[in-house]
N, C-alpha and C positions, 0 to 999 in steps of 0.2 A: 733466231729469226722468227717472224709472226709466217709461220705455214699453218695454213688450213687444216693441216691434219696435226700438228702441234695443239692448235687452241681443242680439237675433239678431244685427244689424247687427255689435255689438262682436264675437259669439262666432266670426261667420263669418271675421272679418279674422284674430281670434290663430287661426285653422286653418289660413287662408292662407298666414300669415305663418310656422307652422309647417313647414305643406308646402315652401314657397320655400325657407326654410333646410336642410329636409329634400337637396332637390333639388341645391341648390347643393354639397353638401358630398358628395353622392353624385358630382357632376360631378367636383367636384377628385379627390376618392376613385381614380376610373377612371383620369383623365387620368394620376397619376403613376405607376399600376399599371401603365399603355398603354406608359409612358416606357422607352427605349432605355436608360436612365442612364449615356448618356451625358452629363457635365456640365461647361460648360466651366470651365477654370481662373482663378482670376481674381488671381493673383499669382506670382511666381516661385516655380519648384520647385528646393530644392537637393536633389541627390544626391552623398552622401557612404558612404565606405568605407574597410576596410583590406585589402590583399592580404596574406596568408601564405603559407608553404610549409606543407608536411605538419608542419613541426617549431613550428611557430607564429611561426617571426621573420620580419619581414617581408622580404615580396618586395622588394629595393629594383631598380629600373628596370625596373618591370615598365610593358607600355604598358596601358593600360584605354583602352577602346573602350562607351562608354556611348548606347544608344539608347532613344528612347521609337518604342514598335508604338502605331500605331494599335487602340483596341478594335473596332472594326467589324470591319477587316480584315488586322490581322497588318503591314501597310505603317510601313516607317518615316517619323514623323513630323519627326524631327530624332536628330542625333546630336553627339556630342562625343568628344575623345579625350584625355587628357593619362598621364603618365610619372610613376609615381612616386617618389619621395625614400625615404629613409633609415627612416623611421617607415612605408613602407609605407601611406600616407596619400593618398586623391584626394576632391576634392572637386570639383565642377563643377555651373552655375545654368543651367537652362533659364527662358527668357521664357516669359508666359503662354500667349501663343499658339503655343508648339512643344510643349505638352501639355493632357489632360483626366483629371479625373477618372475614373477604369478605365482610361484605358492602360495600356502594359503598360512597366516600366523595365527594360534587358536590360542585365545588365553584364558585355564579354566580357574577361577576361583573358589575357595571352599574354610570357609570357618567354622571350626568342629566338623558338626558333619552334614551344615547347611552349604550345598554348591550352586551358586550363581550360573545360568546359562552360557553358555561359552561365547566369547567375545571374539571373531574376526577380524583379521582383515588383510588384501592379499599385499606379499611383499612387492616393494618399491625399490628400484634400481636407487632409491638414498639410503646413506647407510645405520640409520635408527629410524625407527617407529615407535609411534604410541600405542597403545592399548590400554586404554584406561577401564576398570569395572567400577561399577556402583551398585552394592546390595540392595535388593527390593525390602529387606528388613532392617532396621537399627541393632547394632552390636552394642548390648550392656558394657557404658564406660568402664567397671571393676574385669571387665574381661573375658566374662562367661554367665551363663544365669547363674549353674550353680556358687559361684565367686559373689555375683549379688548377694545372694541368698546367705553366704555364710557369712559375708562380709555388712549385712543388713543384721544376721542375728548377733551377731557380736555386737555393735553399737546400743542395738536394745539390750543384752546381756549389761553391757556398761552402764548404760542408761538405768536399769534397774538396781545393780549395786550403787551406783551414788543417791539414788532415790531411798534407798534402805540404811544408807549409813548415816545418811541424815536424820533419817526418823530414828534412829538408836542415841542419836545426842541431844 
């Protein structure tokens, strides 16, 4: 039946019920604002890239040196390293638990024992990244100076013997 003190009854609960939802949604509100964001990872992270020289062809056997920093404190959380191929090409998979969401991915490069500035950048809740380097120097096509270098005298070496076996006939 419609009693007077029935429609209170109802009007006081949808206030309440208001309020509570009010409250609740202010709680979450805070708590994520309070949040460090730090968050943890919940699948493997691949990090991929290409090394270049100044002249854009790839670095080939360059070694990459790839770390994830802690966001809190800069501390490395894990590391990896591999060598690259001919395409200038690395890729490497960190497990869930050697990264978070905002860490930081540090990719160092170094040919012979020239090192490139370290490349960042912070991890993304997707589960591959890029990190491309590009040397401020051109990498000798033969593969090294000294490889130039021995690889230049030998041709004039050559060069000189069919110059000489000509002039003897």
């Amino acid at each position: 039946m419609n009693h007077p003190s029935n429609k209170r009854i109802r009007k006081r609960s949808t206030h309440f019920a208001v309020a509570l939802t009010t409250v609740a949604f202010a709680l979450i509100a805070s708590s994520l604002m309070v949040s460090n964001g730090a968050l943890a990872a919940i699948a493997p992270k691949q990090v991929k890239g290409y090394i270049w020289d100044s002249a854009g062809r790839p670095a080939d056997g360059t070694d990459v040196t790839i770390n994830i920093l802690r966001q809190s404190d800069s501390s490395i959380r894990a590391t990896m390293s591999e060598t690259v191929g001919a395409s200038g090409y690395y890729s490497v998979s960190f497990d869930p638990d050697e990264w978070d969401i905002g860490d930081t991915i540090q990719v160092i490069a170094t040919y012979e024992s020239a090192q490139q500035p370290p490349v960042s950048v912070v991890a993304t809740s997707v589960p591959y990244q890029w990190a491309n380097v590009t040397f401020l120097f051109e990498i000798p096509e033969f593969g090294s100076y000294l490889g130039l270098l021995l690889a230049g005298g030998a041709i004039g070496a050559v060069g000189i013997a069919v110059v000489a076996m000509k002039r003897r006939r």
